[in-house]
Every structure is written in structure tokens, then in C-alpha cells.
N, C-alpha and C positions, 0 to 999 in steps of 0.2 A: 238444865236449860228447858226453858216452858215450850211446847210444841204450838205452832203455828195454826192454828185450824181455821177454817170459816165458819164464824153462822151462820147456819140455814135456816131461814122459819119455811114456813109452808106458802110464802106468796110467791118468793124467788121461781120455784120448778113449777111449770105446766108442761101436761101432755097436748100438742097438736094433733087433730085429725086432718086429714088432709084426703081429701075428696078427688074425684076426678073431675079433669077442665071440660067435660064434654057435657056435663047437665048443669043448666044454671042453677046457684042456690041462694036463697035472700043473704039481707047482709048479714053480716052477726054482731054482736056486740060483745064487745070487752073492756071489761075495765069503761074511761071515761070517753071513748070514743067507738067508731062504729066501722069496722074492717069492710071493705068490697070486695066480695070474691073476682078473682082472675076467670076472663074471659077467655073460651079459646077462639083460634083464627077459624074464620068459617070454609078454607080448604087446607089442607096439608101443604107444610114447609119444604118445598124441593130445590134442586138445584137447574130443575128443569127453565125457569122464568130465565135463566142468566144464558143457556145456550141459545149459539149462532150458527147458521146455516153457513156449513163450511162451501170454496169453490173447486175440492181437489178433495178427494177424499186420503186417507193417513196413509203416508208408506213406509210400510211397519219393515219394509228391511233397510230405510235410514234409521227408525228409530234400537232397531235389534244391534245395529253396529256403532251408534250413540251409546245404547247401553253397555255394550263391549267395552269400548272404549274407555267411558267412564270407570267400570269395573276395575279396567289393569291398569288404568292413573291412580285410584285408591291400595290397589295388591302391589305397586312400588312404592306409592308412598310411604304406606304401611310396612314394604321390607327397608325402606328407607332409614325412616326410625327406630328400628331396632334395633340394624346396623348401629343407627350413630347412639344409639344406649348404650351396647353391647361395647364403643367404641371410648366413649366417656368413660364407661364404670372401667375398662383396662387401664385408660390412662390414670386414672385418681389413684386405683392400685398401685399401682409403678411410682406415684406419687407421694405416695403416704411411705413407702419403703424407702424411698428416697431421703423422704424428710425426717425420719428415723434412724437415719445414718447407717443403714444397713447398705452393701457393698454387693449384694449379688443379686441387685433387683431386677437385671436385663431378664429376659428369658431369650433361653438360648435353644431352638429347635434343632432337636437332630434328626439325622433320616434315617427311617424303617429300616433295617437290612431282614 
């Protein structure tokens, strides 16, 4: 079987320099057209523009017993489905013995003495 390869000549791969957006640089040319360097913004990107002057300042022990809260609706839900995996993979077991025509597939607990 002939193996797949590509050709490569030498126009396919160039290295990019890439410069920083803080000093402007003329344009450059490549090939049949003429690239323009990227501008940067003339202040820094924050998320300051988007904040509102709140009327109540935060009360961080609603938000401590929101987080609680949420916490042990996740650590039940979480023992939730375990149980019910834990409880699937028993039945399938019991299941599969069953349909195997095996006769002693109950389990029968006995108690410690």
C-alpha cells in the first residue's frame, strides 16, 4: 500500500513575527496585497465601565447560607446518584442470574452473631 504524504514546497510554510499592539508599525506587504497592523485600544479593557452604584451594600451572611445551601442540594444530589447506580448495577446483577436460569440468585442476609 503506497503511503499518503503531502507535498510541501516552500511557499505553503511561513514564519509570523508578531509584534506588540502598543507601537504602531507601517503596513506590510505580502504576497499581492497589503496587511494593516492591529490597533490597540487607547485605555485598558476592564469591567469597570459595566459597574452600578449599588443601594444596600452585599449581605454576605445571605449570601454564606445561599452558598450552604446550594452546597448540600449538590452533596445529596451527588449521594443520590450513587445510590441509584449502586442500585441499577444490583438489579441488572439479580437480572442477568435470573435470565441464566440460575435458582439461587436472591441474596439472602444473615445476622452477625
Amino acid at each position: 500500500m503506497k503511503s499518503q504524504r503531502p507535498i510541501a514546497s516552500g511557499d505553503e510554510h511561513q514564519v509570523l513575527q508578531f509584534r506588540p499592539r502598543t507601537t504602531p508599525s507601517p503596513p506590510i506587504r505580502r504576497g499581492s496585497g497589503i496587511v494593516q497592523p492591529l490597533h490597540a485600544a487607547p485605555e485598558p479593557l476592564d469591567l469597570s465601565r459595566y459597574e452600578r452604584p449599588r443601594e444596600e451594600p452585599d449581605d454576605f451572611r445571605h449570601r454564606m447560607l445561599a452558598n450552604i445551601a446550594a452546597l448540600a442540594f449538590t452533596i445529596a444530589l451527588t449521594a443520590i446518584g450513587i445510590w441509584l447506580a449502586v442500585s441499577i448495577a444490583d438489579l441488572r446483577r439479580t437480572q442477568d442470574c435470573v435470565l441464566m436460569g440460575r435458582r439461587d440468585c436472591a441474596r439472602i442476609t444473615t445476622p452477625h452473631i
